[in-house]
C-alpha positions as CSV (number, residue, x, y, z in Angstrom):
1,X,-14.2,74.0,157.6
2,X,-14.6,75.3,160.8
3,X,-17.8,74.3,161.6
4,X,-16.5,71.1,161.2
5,X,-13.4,72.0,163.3
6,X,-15.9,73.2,166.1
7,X,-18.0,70.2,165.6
8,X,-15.5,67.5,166.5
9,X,-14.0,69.3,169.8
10,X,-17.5,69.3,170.7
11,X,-18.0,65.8,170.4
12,X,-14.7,65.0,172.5
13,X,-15.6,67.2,175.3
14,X,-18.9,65.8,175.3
15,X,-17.5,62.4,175.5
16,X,-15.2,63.3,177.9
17,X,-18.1,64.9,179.9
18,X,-20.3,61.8,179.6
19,X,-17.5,59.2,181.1
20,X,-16.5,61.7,183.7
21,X,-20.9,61.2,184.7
22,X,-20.5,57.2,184.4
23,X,-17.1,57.2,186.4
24,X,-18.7,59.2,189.3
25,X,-22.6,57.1,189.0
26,X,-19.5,54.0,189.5
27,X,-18.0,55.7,191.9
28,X,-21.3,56.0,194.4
29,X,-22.9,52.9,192.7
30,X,-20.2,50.5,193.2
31,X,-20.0,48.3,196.8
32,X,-16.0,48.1,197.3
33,X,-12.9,50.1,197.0
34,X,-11.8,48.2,194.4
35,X,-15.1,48.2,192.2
36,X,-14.8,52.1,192.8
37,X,-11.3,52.4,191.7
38,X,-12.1,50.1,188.8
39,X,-14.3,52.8,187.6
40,X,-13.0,55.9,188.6
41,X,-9.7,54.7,186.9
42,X,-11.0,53.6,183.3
43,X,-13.7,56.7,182.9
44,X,-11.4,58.9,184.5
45,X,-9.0,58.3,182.1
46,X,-10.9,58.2,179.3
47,X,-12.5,61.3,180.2
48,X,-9.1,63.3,180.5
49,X,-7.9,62.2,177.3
50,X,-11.3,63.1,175.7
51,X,-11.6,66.6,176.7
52,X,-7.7,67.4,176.5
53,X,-7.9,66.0,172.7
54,X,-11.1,68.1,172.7
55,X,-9.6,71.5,173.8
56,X,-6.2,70.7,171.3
57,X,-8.4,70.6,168.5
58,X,-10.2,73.6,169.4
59,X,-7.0,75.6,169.9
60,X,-6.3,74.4,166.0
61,X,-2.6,73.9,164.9
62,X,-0.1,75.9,167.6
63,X,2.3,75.4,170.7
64,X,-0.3,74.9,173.0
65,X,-2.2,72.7,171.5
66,X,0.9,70.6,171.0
67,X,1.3,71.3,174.7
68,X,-2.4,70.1,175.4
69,X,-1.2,66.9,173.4
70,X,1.5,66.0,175.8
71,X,-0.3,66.6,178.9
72,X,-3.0,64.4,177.2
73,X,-0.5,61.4,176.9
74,X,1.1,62.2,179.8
75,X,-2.0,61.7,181.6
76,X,-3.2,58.8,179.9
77,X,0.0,56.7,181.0
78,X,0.3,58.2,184.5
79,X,-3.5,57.4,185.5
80,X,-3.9,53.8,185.1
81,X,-0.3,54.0,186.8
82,X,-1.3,55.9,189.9
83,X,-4.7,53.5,189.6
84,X,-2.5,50.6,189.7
85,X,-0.7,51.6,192.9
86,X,-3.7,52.7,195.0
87,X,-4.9,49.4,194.4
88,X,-1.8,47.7,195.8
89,X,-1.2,49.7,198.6
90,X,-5.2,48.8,199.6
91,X,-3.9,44.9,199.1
92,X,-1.0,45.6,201.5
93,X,-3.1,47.5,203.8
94,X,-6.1,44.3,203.9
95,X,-8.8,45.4,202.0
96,X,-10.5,42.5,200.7
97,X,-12.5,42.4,197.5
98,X,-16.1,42.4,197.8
99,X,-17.9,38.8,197.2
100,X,-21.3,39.0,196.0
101,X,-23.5,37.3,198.6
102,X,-21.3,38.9,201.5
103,X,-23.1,42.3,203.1
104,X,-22.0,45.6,201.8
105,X,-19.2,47.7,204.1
């Protein structure tokens, strides 16, 4: 049983690993701040969640892993939150999106 326990927190932090990669490759891949944000917002996210679910599991059935739990919600609503603004405040501030056709900034 706990190989298996082992197993699975090894899987999530390994998924959490591998979106953390494909939010950063976004992050220097992508042409505009909003592309960028885009990315680094979902995969960030997801990442978070993955490893934090990750590390609870590996802790087993205790205080902190119901404490790893909470921060993992926690972060998985604030995020896309904080996302949401940045994007808004570069709207306010005249960032335009990117057009494709249009030269890279």
């Amino acid at each position: 049983m706990g190989y298996i326990i082992t197993a699975l927190s090894v899987v999530c932090i390994l998924g959490g690993l591998f979106f953390f990669t494909t939010a950063t490759i976004g992050l220097l891949r992508f042409p505009d701040f909003f592309t960028r944000l885009h990315a680094t917002g979902k995969g960030d996210t997801l990442a978070v969640f993955l490893c934090l679910v990750g590390f609870a599991i590996h802790e087993g059935l205790s205080l902190t892993a119901l404490k790893i739990l909470f921060i993992a919600v926690f972060m998985f609503l604030a995020q896309p939150t904080a996302t949401h603004a940045i994007s808004r405040a570069g709207i306010r501030h005249g960032l335009k999106p990117w057009v494709k056709g249009e030269e890279r900034q």
